[in-house]
Each structure stands twice: as C-alpha cells, then as structure tokens.
N, C-alpha and C positions, 0 to 999 in steps of 0.2 A: 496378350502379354503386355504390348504395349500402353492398351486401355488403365489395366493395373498399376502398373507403373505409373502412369497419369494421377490414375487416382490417389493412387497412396501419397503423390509429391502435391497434391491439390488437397488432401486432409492435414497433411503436414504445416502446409505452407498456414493454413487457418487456423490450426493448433497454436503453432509460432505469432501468430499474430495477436490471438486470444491470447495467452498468454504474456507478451506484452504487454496488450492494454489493461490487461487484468487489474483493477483498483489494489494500490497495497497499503501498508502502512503511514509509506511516504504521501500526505496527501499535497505537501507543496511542492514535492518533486525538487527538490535542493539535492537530493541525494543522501544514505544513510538513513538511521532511524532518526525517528522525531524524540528531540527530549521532552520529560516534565516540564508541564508550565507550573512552576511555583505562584500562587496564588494567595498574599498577603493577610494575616487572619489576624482581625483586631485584639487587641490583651487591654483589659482594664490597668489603670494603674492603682488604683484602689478597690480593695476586694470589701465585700459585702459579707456583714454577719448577721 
C-alpha cells in the first residue's frame, strides 16, 4: 500500500511539474496573454488609374 501511495505522489509530483513547464501562450512570461502586434501597412497618397 505504501508502494502505491509512493507512486501515485511520484506520478503526481511530474504531472505538476509538466504542467508547469508546459510552453503556453505566454512566451515572454510577463504574465497574461500576449497582445497584437499592430504592424504598420503602407497607403499611397496618390491612387493610380
């Protein structure tokens, strides 16, 4: 019983761990999600006919 017990808190503990390290969204780790990066898109000022 004891063995069990072991084991179950020895699968546990590495679940917990995976699970932290697990890659998220966050990839700078600031915390929260990451916003849009607005990325500047050129406009003519004179259109073409």
């Amino acid at each position: 019983m004891l063995e069990l017990s072991l084991l179950g808190s020895v699968f546990l503990l590495i679940g917990l761990a995976l699970w932290m390290f697990a890659d998220s969204d966050d990839d700078d780790r600031s915390g929260g999600l990451r916003q849009p990066v607005l990325v500047p898109v050129p406009v003519r000022s004179q259109y073409r006919r």
